[in-house]
TORMIVO-763487 format. One record per residue: residue number from 1; residue in one letter; x negated, y negated, z negated of N, C-alpha, C, O in turn. Coordinates in steps of 0.05 Angstrom, whole numbers, always signed. Example, Ala and Ser with C-alpha at 12.3 -4.5 7.8 and 13.67 -1.06 7.14 Angstrom:
TORMIVO-763487
<num 1; residu A; n_c1 -264; n_c2 +114; n_c3 -156; ca_c1 -246; ca_c2 +90; ca_c3 -156; c_c1 -264; c_c2 +66; c_c3 -156; o_c1 -285; o_c2 +66; o_c3 -169>
<num 2; residu S; n_c1 -257; n_c2 +45; n_c3 -142; ca_c1 -273; ca_c2 +21; ca_c3 -143; c_c1 -258; c_c2 -1; c_c3 -157; o_c1 -268; o_c2 -23; o_c3 -161>
//
This chain:
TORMIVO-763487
<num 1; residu X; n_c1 +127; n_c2 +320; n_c3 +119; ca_c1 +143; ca_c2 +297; ca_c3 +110; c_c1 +167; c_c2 +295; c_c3 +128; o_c1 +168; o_c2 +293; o_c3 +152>
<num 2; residu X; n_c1 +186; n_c2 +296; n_c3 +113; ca_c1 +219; ca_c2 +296; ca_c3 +137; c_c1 +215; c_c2 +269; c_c3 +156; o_c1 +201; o_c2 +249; o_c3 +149>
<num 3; residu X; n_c1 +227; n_c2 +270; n_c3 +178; ca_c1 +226; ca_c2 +244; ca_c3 +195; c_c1 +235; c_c2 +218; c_c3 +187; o_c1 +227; o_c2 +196; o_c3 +195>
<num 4; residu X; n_c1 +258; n_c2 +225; n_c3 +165; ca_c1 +283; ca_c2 +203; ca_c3 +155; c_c1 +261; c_c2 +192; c_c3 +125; o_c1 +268; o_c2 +187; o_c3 +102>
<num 5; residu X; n_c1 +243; n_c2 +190; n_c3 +133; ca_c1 +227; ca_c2 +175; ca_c3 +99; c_c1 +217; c_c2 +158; c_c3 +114; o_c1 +212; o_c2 +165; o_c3 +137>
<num 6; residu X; n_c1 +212; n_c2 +127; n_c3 +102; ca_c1 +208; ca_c2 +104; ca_c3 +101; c_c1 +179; c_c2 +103; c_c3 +113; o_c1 +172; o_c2 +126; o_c3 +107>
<num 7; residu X; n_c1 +164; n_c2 +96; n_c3 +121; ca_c1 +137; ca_c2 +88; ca_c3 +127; c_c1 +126; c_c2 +83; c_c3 +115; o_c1 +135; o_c2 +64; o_c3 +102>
<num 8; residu X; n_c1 +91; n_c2 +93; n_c3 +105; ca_c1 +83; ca_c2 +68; ca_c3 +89; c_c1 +82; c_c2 +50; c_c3 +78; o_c1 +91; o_c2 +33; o_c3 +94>
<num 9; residu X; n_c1 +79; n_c2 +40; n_c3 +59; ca_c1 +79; ca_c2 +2; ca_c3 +58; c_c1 +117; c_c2 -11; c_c3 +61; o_c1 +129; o_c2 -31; o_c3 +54>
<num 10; residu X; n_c1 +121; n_c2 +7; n_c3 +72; ca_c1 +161; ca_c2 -4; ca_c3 +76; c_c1 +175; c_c2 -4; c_c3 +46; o_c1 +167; o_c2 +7; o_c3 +26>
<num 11; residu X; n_c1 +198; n_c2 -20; n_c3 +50; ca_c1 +211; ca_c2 -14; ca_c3 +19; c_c1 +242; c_c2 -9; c_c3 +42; o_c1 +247; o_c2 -15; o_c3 +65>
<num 12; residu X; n_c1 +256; n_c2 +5; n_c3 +22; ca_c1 +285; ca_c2 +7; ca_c3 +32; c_c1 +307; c_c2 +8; c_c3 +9; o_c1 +296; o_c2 +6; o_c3 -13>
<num 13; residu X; n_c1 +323; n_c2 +9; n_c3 +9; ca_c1 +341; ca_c2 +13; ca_c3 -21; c_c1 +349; c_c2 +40; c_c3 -17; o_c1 +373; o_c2 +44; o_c3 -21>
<num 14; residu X; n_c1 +338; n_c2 +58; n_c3 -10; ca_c1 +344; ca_c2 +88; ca_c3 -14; c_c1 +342; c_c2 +90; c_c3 -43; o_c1 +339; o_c2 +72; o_c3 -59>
<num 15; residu X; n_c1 +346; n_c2 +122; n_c3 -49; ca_c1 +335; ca_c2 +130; ca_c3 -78; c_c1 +317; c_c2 +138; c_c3 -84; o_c1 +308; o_c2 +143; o_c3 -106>
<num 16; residu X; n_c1 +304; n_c2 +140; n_c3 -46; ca_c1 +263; ca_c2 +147; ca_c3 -59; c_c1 +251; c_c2 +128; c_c3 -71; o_c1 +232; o_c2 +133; o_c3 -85>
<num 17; residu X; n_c1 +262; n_c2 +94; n_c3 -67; ca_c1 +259; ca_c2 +70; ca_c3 -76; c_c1 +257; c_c2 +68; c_c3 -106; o_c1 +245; o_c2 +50; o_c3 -117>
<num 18; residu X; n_c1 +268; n_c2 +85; n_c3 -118; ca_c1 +274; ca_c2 +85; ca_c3 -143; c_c1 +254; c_c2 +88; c_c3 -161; o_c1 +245; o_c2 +111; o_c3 -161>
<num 19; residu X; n_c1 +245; n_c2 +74; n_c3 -176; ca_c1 +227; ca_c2 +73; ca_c3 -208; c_c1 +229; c_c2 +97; c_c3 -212; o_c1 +250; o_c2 +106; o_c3 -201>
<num 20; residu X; n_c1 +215; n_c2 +116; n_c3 -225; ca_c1 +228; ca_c2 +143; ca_c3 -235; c_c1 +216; c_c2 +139; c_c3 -268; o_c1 +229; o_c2 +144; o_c3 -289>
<num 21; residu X; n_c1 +192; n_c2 +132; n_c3 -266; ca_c1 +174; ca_c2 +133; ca_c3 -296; c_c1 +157; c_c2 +104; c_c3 -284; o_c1 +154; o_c2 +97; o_c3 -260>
<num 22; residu X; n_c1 +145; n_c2 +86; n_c3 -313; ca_c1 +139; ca_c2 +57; ca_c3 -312; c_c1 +114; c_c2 +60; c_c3 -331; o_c1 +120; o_c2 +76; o_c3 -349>
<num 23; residu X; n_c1 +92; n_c2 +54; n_c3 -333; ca_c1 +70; ca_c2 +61; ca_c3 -355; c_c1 +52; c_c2 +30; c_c3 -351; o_c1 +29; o_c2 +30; o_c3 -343>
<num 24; residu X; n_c1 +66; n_c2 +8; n_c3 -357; ca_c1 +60; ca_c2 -19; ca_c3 -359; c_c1 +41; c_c2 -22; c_c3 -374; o_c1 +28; o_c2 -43; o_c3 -373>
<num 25; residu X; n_c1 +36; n_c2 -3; n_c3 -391; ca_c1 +1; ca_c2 -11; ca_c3 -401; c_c1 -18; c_c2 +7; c_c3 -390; o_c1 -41; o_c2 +7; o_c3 -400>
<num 26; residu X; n_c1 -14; n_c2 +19; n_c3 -376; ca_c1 -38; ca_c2 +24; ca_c3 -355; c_c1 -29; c_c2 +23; c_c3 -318; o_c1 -39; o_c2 +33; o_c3 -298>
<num 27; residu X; n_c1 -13; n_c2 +10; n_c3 -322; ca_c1 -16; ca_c2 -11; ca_c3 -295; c_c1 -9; c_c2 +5; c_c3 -272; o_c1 -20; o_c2 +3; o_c3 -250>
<num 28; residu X; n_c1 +13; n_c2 +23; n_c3 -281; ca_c1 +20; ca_c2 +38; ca_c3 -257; c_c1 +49; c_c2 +53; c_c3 -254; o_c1 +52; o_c2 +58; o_c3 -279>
<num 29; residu X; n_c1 +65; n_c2 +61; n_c3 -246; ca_c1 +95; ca_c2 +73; ca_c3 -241; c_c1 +94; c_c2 +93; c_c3 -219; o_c1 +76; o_c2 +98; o_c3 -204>
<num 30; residu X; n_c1 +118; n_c2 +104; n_c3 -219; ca_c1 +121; ca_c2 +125; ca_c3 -194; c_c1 +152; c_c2 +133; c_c3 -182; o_c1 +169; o_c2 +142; o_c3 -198>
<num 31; residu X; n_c1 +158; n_c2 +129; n_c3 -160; ca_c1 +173; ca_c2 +123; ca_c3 -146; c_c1 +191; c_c2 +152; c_c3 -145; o_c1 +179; o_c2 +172; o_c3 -151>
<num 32; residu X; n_c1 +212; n_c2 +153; n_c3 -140; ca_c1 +230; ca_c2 +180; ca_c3 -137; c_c1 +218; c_c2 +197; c_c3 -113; o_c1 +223; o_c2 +221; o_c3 -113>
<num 33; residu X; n_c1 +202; n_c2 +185; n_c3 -91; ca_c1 +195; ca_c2 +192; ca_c3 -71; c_c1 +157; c_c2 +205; c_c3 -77; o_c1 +141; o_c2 +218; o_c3 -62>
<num 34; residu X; n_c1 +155; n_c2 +197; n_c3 -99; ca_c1 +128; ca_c2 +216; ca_c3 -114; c_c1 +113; c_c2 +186; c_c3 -113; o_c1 +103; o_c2 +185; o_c3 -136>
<num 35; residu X; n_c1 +109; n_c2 +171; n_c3 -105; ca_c1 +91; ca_c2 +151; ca_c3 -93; c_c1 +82; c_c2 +130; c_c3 -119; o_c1 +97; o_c2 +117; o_c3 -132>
<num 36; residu X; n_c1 +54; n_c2 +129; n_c3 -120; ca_c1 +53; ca_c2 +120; ca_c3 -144; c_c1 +41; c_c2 +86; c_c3 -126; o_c1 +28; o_c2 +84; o_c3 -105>
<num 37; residu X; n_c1 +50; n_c2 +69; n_c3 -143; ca_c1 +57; ca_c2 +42; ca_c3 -144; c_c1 +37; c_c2 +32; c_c3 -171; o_c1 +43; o_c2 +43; o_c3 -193>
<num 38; residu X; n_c1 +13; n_c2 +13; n_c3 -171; ca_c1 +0; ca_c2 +0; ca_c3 -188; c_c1 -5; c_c2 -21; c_c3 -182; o_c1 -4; o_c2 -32; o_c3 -159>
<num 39; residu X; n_c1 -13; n_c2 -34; n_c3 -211; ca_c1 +3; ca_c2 -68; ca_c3 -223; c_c1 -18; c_c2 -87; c_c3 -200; o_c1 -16; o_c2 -112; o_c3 -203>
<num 40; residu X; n_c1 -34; n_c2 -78; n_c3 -181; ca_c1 -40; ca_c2 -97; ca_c3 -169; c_c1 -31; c_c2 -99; c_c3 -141; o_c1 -45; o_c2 -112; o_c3 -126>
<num 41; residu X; n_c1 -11; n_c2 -88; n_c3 -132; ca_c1 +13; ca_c2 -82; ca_c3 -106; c_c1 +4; c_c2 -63; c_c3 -95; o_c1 +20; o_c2 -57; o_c3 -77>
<num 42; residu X; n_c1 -24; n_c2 -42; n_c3 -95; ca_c1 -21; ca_c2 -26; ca_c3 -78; c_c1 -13; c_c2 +3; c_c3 -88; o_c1 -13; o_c2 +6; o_c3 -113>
<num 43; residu X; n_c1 -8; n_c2 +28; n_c3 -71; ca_c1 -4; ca_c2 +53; ca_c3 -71; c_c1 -19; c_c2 +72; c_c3 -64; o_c1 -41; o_c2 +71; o_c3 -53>
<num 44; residu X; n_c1 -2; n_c2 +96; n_c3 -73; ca_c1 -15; ca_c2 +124; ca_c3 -54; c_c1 +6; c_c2 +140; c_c3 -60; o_c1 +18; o_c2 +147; o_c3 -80>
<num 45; residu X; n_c1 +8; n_c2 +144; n_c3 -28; ca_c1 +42; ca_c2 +162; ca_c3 -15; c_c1 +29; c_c2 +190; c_c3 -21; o_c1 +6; o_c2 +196; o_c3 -18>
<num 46; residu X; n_c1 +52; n_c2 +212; n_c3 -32; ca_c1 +40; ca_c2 +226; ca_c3 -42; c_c1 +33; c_c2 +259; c_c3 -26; o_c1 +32; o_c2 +282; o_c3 -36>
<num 47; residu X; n_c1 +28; n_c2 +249; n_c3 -2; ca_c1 -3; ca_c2 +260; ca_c3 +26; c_c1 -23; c_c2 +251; c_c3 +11; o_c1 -42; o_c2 +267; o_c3 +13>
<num 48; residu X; n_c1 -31; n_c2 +222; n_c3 -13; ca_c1 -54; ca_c2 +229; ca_c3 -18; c_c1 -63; c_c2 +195; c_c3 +5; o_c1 -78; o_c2 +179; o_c3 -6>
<num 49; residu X; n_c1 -52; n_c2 +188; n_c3 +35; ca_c1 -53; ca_c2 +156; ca_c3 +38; c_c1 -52; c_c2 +141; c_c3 +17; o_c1 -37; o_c2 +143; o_c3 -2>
<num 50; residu X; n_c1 -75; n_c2 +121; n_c3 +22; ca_c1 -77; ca_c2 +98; ca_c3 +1; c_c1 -64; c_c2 +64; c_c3 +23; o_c1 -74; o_c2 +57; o_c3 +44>
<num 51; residu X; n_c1 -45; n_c2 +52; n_c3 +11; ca_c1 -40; ca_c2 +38; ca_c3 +15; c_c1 -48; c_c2 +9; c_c3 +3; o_c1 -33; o_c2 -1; o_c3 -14>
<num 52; residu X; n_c1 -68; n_c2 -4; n_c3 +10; ca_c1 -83; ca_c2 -38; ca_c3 -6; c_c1 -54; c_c2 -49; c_c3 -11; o_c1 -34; o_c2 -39; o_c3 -1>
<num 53; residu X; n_c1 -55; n_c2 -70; n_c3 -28; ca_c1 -51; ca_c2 -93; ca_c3 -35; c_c1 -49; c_c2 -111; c_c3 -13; o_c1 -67; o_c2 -114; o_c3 +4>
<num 54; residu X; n_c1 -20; n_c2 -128; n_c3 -13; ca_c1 -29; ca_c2 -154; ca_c3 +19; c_c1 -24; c_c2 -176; c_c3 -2; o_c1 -5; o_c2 -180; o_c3 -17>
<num 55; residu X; n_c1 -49; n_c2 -192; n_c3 +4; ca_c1 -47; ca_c2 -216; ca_c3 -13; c_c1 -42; c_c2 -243; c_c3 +15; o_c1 -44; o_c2 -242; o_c3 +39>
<num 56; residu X; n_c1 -36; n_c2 -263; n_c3 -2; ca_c1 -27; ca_c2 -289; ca_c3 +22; c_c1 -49; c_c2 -299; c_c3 +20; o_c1 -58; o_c2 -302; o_c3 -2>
<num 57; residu X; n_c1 -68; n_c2 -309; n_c3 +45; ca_c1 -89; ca_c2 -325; ca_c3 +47; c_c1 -79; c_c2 -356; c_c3 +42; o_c1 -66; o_c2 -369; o_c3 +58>
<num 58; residu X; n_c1 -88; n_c2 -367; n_c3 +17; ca_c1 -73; ca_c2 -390; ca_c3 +6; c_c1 -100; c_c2 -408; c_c3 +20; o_c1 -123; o_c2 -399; o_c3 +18>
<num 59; residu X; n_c1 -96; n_c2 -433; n_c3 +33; ca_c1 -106; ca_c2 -451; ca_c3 +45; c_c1 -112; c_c2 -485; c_c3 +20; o_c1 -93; o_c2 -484; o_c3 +4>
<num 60; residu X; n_c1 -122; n_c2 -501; n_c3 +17; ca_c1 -124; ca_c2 -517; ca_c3 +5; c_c1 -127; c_c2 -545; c_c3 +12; o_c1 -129; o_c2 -562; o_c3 -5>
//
């Protein structure tokens, strides 16, 4: 992986950032950077890392 790519979990406005393909009925897209992105926030960078979902611990 070149040194100059984003981290994990990071967003940047590069063009690896970029949507490439969107498949909203099955809940998933893929990034210019290969990285596939699904409808419940998490990933997998495409090494094949799986990146969770960060949800906000909502208090009541």
């Amino acid at each position: 992986m070149p040194s100059e790519a984003p981290p994990s979990g990071k967003t940047s406005d590069t063009e690896e950032d970029q949507l490439v393909s969107f498949f909203p009925e099955q809940g998933w897209g893929q990034l210019a950077s290969g990285t596939l992105v699904f409808g419940d926030g998490s990933q997998m960078d495409p090494d094949g890392t799986i990146v969770p979902p960060v949800y906000e611990r909502v208090t009541w």
